[in-house]
KOLBATI-613819 format. One record per residue (C-alpha): residue in three letters; z negated, x, y. Coordinates in steps of 0.5 Angstrom, whole numbers, plus 500, padded with zeros to 3 digits. Last residue first. Layout:
BEGIN
   r  up east north
 ALA   Z    X     Y
...
//
This chain:
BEGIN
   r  up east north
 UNK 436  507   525
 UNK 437  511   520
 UNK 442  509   513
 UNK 448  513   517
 UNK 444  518   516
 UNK 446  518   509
 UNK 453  519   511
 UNK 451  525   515
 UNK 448  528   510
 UNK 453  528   505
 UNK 449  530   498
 UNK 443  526   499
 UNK 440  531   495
 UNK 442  538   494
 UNK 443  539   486
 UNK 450  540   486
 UNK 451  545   492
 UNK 447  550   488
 UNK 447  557   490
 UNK 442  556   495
 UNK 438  549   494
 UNK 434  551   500
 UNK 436  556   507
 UNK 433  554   513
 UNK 432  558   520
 UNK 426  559   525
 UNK 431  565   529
 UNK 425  570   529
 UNK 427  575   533
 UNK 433  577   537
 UNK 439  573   539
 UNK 446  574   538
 UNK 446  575   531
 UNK 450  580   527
 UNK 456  577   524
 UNK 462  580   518
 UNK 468  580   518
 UNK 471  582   511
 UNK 466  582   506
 UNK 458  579   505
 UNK 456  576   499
 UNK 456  568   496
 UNK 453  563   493
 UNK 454  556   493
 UNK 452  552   499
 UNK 447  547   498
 UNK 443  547   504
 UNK 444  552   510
 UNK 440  549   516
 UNK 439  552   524
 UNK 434  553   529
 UNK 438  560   531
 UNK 444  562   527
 UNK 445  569   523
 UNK 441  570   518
 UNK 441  564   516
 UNK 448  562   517
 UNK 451  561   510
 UNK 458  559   512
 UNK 460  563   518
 UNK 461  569   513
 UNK 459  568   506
 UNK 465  569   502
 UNK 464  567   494
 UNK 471  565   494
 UNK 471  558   492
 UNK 466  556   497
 UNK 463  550   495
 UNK 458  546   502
 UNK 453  541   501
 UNK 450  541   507
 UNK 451  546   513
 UNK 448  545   520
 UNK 448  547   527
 UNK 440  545   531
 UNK 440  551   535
 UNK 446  555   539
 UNK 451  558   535
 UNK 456  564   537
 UNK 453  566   543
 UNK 456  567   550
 UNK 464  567   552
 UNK 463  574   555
 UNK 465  577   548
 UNK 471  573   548
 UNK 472  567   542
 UNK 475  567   535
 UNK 472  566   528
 UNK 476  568   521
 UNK 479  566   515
 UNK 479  566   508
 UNK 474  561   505
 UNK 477  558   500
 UNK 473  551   502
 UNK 469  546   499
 UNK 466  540   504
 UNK 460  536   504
 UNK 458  537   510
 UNK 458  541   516
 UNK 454  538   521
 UNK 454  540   529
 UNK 448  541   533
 UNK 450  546   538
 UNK 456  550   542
 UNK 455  556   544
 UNK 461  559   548
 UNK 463  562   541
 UNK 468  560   537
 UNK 465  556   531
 UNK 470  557   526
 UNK 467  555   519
 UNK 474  558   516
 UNK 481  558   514
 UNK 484  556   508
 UNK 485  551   501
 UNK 480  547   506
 UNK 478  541   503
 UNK 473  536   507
 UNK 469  530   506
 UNK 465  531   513
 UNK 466  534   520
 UNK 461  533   524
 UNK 460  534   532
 UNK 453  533   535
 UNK 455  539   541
 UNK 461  541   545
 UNK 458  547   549
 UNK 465  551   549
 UNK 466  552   541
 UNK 468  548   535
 UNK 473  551   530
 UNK 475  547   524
 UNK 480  553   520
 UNK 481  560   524
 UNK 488  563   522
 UNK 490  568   526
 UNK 497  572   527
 UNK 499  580   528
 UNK 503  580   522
 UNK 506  574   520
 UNK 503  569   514
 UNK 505  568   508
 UNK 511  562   507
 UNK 508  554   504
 UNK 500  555   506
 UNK 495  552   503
 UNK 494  546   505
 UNK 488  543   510
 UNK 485  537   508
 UNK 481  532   512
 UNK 477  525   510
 UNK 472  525   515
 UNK 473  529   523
 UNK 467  525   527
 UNK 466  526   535
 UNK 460  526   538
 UNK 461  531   543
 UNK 467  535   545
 UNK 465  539   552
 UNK 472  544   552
 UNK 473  545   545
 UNK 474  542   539
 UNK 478  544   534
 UNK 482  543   528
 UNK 488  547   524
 UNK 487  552   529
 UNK 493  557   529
 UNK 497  553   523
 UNK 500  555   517
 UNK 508  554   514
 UNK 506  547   513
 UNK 501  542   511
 UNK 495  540   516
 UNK 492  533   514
 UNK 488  527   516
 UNK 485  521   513
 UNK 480  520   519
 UNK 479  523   525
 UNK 474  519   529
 UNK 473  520   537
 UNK 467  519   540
 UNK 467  524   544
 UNK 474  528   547
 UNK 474  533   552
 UNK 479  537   548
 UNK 479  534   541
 UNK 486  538   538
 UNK 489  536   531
 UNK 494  541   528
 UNK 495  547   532
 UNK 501  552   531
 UNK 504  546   527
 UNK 508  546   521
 UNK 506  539   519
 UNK 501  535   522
 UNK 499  528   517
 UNK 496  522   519
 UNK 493  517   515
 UNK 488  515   521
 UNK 487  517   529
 UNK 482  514   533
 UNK 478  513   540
 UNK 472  511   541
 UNK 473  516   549
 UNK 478  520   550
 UNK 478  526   555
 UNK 484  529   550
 UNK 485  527   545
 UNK 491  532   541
 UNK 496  531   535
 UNK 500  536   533
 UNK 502  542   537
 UNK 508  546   537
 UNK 506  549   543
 UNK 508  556   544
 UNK 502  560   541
 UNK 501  566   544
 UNK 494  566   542
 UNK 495  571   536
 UNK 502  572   534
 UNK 506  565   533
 UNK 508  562   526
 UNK 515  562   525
 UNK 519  556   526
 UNK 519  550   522
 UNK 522  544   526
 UNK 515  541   527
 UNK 512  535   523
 UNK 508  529   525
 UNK 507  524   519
 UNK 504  517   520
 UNK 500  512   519
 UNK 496  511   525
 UNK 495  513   531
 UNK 489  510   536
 UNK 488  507   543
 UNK 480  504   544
 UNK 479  508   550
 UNK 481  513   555
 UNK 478  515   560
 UNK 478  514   568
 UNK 475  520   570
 UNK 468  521   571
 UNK 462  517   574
 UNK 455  520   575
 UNK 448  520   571
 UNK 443  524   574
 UNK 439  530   571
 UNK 438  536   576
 UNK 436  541   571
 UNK 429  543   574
 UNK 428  535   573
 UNK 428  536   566
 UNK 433  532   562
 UNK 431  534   553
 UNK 438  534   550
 UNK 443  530   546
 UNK 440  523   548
 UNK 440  519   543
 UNK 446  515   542
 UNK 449  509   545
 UNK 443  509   551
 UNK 439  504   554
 UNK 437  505   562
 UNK 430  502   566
 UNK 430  501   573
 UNK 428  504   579
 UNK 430  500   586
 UNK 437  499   589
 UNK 436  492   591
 UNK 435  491   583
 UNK 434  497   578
 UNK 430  492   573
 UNK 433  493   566
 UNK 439  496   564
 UNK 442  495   557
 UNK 447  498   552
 UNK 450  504   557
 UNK 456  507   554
 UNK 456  515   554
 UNK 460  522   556
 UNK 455  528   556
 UNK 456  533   561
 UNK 453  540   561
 UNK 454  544   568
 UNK 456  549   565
 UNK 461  551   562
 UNK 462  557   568
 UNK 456  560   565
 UNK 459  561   558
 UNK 465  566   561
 UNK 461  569   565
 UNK 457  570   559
 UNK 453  578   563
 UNK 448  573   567
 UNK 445  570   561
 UNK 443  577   558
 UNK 439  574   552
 UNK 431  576   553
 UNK 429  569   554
 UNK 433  566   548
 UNK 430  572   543
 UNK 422  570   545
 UNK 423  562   544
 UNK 428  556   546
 UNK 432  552   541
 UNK 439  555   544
 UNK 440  549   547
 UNK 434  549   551
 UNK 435  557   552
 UNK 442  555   556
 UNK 438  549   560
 UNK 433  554   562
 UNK 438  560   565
 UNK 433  562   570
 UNK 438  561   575
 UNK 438  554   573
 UNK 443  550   570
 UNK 445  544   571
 UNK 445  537   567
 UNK 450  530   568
 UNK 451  525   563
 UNK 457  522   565
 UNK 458  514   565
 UNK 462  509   560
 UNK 459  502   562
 UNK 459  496   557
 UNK 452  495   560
 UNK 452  496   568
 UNK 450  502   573
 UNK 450  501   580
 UNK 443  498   582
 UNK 440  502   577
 UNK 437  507   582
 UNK 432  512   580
 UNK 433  511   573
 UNK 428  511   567
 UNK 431  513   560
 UNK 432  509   553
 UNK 435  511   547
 UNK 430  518   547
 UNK 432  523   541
 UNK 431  529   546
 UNK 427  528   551
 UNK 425  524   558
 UNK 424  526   566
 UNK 428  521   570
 UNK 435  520   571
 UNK 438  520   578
 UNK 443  515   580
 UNK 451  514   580
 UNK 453  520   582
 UNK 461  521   584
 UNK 465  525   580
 UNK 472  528   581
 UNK 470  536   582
 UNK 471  539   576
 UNK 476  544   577
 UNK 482  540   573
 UNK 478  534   574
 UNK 471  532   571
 UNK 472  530   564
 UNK 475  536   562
 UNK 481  540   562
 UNK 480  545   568
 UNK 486  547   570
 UNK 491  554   571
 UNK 495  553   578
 UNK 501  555   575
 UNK 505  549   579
 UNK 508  547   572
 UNK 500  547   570
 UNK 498  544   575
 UNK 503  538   575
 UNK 502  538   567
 UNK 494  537   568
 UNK 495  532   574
 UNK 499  528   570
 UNK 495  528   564
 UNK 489  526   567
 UNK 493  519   572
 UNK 496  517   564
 UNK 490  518   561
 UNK 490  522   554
 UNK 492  521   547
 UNK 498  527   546
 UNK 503  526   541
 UNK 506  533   541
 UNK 500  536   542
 UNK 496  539   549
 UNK 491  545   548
 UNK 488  551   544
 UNK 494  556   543
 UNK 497  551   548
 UNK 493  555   553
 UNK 498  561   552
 UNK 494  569   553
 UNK 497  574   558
 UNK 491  575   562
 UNK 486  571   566
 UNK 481  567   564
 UNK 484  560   568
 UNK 489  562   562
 UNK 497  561   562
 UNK 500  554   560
 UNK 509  556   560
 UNK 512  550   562
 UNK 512  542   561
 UNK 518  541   554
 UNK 520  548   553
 UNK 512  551   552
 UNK 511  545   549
 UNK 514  546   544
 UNK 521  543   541
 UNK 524  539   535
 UNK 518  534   533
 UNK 521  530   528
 UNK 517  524   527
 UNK 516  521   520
 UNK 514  515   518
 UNK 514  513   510
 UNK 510  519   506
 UNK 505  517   512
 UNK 504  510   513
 UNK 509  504   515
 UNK 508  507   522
 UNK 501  505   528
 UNK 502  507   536
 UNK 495  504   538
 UNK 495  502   546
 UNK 488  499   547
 UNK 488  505   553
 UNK 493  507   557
 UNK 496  514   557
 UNK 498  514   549
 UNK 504  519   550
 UNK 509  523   544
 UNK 511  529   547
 UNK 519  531   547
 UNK 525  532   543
 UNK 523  527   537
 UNK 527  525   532
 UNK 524  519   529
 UNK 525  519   520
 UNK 524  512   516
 UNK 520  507   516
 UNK 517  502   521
 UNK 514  504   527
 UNK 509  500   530
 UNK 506  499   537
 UNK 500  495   538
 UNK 497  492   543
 UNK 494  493   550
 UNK 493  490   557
 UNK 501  489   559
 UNK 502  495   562
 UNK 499  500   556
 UNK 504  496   551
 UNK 510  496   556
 UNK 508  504   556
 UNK 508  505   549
 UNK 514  503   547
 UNK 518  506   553
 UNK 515  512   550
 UNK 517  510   543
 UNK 525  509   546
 UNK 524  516   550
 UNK 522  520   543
 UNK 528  517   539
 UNK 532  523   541
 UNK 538  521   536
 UNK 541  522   529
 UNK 534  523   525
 UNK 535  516   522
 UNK 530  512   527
 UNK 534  508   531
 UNK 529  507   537
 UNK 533  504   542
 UNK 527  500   545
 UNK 526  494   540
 UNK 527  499   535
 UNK 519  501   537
 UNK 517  495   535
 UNK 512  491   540
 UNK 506  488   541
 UNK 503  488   535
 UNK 495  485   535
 UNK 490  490   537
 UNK 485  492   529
 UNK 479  496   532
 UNK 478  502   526
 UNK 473  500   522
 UNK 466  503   519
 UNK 463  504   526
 UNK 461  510   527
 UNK 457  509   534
 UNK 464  506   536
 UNK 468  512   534
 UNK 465  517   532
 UNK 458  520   530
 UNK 452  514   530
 UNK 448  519   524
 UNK 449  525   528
 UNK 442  526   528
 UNK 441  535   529
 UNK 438  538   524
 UNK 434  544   526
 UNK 428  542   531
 UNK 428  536   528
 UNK 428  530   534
 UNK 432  524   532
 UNK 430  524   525
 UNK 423  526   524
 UNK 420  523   519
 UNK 426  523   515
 UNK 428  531   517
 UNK 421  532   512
 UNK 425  528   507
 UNK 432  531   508
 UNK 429  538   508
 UNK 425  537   502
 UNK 432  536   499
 UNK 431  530   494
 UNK 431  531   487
 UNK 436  532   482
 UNK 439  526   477
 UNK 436  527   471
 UNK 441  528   465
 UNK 437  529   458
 UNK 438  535   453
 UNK 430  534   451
 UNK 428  535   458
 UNK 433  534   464
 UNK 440  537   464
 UNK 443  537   472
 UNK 447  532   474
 UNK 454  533   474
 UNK 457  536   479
 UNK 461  532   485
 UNK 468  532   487
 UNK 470  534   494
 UNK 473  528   497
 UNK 481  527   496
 UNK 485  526   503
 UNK 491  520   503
 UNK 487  517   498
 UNK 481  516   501
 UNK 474  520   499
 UNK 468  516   496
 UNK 463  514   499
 UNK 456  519   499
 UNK 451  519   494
 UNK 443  519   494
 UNK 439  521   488
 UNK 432  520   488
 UNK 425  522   493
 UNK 424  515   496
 UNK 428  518   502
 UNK 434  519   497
 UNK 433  512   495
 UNK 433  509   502
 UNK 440  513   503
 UNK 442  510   497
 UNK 440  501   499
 UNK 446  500   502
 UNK 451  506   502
 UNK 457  503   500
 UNK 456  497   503
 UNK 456  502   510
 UNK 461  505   508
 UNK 466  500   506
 UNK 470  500   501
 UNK 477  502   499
 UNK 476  508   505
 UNK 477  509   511
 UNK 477  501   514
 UNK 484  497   515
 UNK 487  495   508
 UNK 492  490   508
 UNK 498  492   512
 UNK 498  497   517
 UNK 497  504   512
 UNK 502  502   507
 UNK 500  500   500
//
């Protein structure tokens, strides 16, 4: 069956029924399984339990972690809740938007014998100006010699499925806007780490992004502008911790439920609101902040977050805020907290079914990518991309100021790929479940990359879920990013982590990795130990030490955890962020 015509949710069965009473289990000290992968990317298969007395099986027994992150989940001091990840708080189902229009009803043939790229464009821009919709592309192969763009929000660009609709992408990036070099300096390409072939972004962001960087005027990416001045503040926060739902307000008059506002922290000179995302302490304090030029320029920290309820505030007096999530971070008044505006985002749009390849062309050297990019979101916000598949691509599936985004059913397949995911550029909430990356079908090139699931640049509380990785690696790309999982995933662990020396630490506090097979006994940026601050490696196979190798970035005492080591088959519950989906 196609994607698009019965079956809407990210599996054969739900994931919250799937769940019912397992997490409860797994709390009672029992066993707690995770939903079972989709067809189009097959989840990690599970051990047998263990043999008990008398040649019995027994299920293993829940991780003490799990127990002890149980009665305390919203603020342990090394698993980060990411229990309401992705789009909608983690809503099982994708929003289903009537159809609106057929792309051939533009001029789209669909036979690979014309550019079809302007007749899906036309498509998708009628849907976006009547309020909405859906636009499908029935089977066959669409031509494509420029970028796809969702610019309006409840816009959903749906094919017949995967192995059914396919779009050939005939040029870069590089051809279709120009060359996009780095606000770093250097000779760097930014479409090594941006932009896609189908791009997810705002109509207004993306214009001023490719104006700037036709007028080689090197932009910011994120939810404040292209040099993140477009905010006005709606109110100060008050004094709260982390894990906190609800949050006093000094003004609550402008503030409104169903509204998406910025999370605003700043930095002191002392460097606080770094150390409080490192987990705090002696090595923290005595990091040289002020050397990261590169980390410093990230801040100020912004959490993108709808409010569910507003209480009091009226004629501009104090009032009471309820949140979609829990707060990422302690708010402390040194850090100047407030709730500001940011640019009108893009909302409740998706991509569905389909297969994005690029003419096949020899992978780029190292960050001088031309942009044959896949499928990018940018400043997007419940925002979704199902069974689709990227293809020869130098980047595969890219959240640049992304939150609340769910990737699911995805795959990267083809001559092998830069990034084949990242995050990056204040990316937060976000869940990546059901994803593959191929083997590569040709040997690498001299003087390329490869890196795997990448997170960097302050982006926190991501997960990347149910996963098979015949290559690359936990990337974490320095910028310190924080509280992200890893979850239930086997990886032939063969590629290596990126990002500038001036770019800050490799983790900050509360990363978290959960069940993980390693198929080639590889260590690096798997089991993190010894490496990351405030941190959990549960269930990972065992592994040595070979080729790149880390130290830590910060001195004494990193207060890590290490439990089930070489046993992945016994950790329990074995997806950990499934079984936070349970916590409420």
């Amino acid at each position: 069956m196609g994607y698009g015509q019965e079956q809407q949710g990210r599996g054969q069965v739900g994931r919250r029924t799937l769940l019912g009473g397992a997490v409860a289990v797994a709390a009672a000290g029992a066993m707690a399984t995770g939903a079972p992968g989709a067809a189009a990317a097959p989840a990690v298969p599970g051990a047998p339990a263990a043999p008990g007395p008398s040649g019995t099986s027994r299920p293993p027994r829940t991780s003490a972690l799990w127990r002890e992150f149980a009665e305390s989940p919203y603020t342990h001091p090394q698993i980060p809740y990411v229990g309401k990840a992705g789009q909608r708080a983690g809503a099982d189902r994708f929003p289903r938007h009537r159809v609106v229009a057929d792309v051939r009803a533009y001029g789209a043939k669909g036979d690979g014998s014309v550019d079809d790229a302007p007749a899906i464009n036309r498509a998708l821009a009628a849907a976006g100006e009547r309020g909405g919709g859906t636009v499908t592309i029935p089977p066959g192969t669409y031509r494509i010699d420029d970028a796809i763009r969702i610019g309006h929000s409840d816009v959903v660009l749906r094919g017949a499925g995967s192995g059914r609709t396919k779009l050939y992408a005939t040029k870069n990036l590089t051809e279709l806007i120009g060359p996009y070099g780095s606000r770093y300096g250097g000779d760097k390409s930014s479409w090594s780490w941006a932009g896609g072939l189908i791009w997810l972004c705002p109509q207004g962001r993306w214009d001023t992004l490719t104006t700037a960087i036709k007028e080689r005027a090197w932009p910011f990416e994120g939810w404040t502008g292209n040099k993140r001045d477009e905010w006005r503040t709606l109110t100060g926060v008050g004094r709260a911790r982390r894990g906190d739902r609800s949050v006093t307000v000094q003004d609550a008059s402008k503030l409104k439920r169903g509204q998406l506002v910025l999370l605003r922290l700043v930095d002191d000179t002392g460097h606080t609101l770094l150390e409080h995302m490192a987990g705090g302490g002696p090595g923290t304090e005595a990091y040289d902040w002020d050397a990261m030029t590169k980390l410093t320029s990230y801040v100020p920290y912004e959490w993108p977050v709808r409010v569910t309820a507003v209480r009091g505030g009226k004629g501009g007096k104090a009032g009471k805020v309820t949140l979609e999530r829990p707060l990422p971070l302690d708010v402390r008044p040194e850090w100047d907290p407030r709730f500001t505006t940011l640019v009108t985002p893009l909302t409740g749009s998706g991509v569905e079914g389909l297969t994005l390849e690029a003419v096949e062309t020899p992978q780029s050297q190292h960050l001088l990518d031309k942009g044959y990019n896949g499928v990018a979101f940018q400043c997007a916000y419940d925002c979704w991309a199902d069974d689709v598949v990227v293809r020869h691509v130098d980047n595969g599936f890219g959240l640049i100021a992304a939150s609340a985004c769910t990737l699911s059913r995805t795959r990267v397949a083809g001559r092998g790929a830069h990034h084949p995911y990242y995050c990056r550029e204040g990316s937060h909430d976000n869940l990546i479940e059901d994803f593959v990356i191929e083997r590569r079908t040709v040997p690498a090139p001299a003087g390329t990359q490869l890196h795997g699931i990448n997170v960097e640049g302050l982006s926190s509380y991501n997960v990347w879920s149910r996963g098979l990785m015949e290559m690359g690696t936990f990337d974490t790309h320095r910028g310190m990013p924080f509280a992200n999982v890893r979850t239930e995933i086997t990886v032939t662990n063969d590629g290596r982590h990126g990002g500038d020396a001036i770019a800050g630490p490799l983790y900050g506090a509360r990363f978290t990795h959960w069940n993980v097979t390693v198929t080639n006994e590889r260590a690096g940026l798997i089991k993190i130990d010894e490496i990351a601050p405030y941190s959990v490696t549960a269930g990972i196979s065992e592994v040595r030490e070979f080729d790149q190798t880390d130290v830590p970035d910060f001195t004494g005492e990193l207060h890590a955890r290490l439990e089930a080591y070489g046993r992945p088959e016994d950790i329990r519950p074995r997806n950990l962020y499934e079984a936070q989906r349970g916590v409420d």
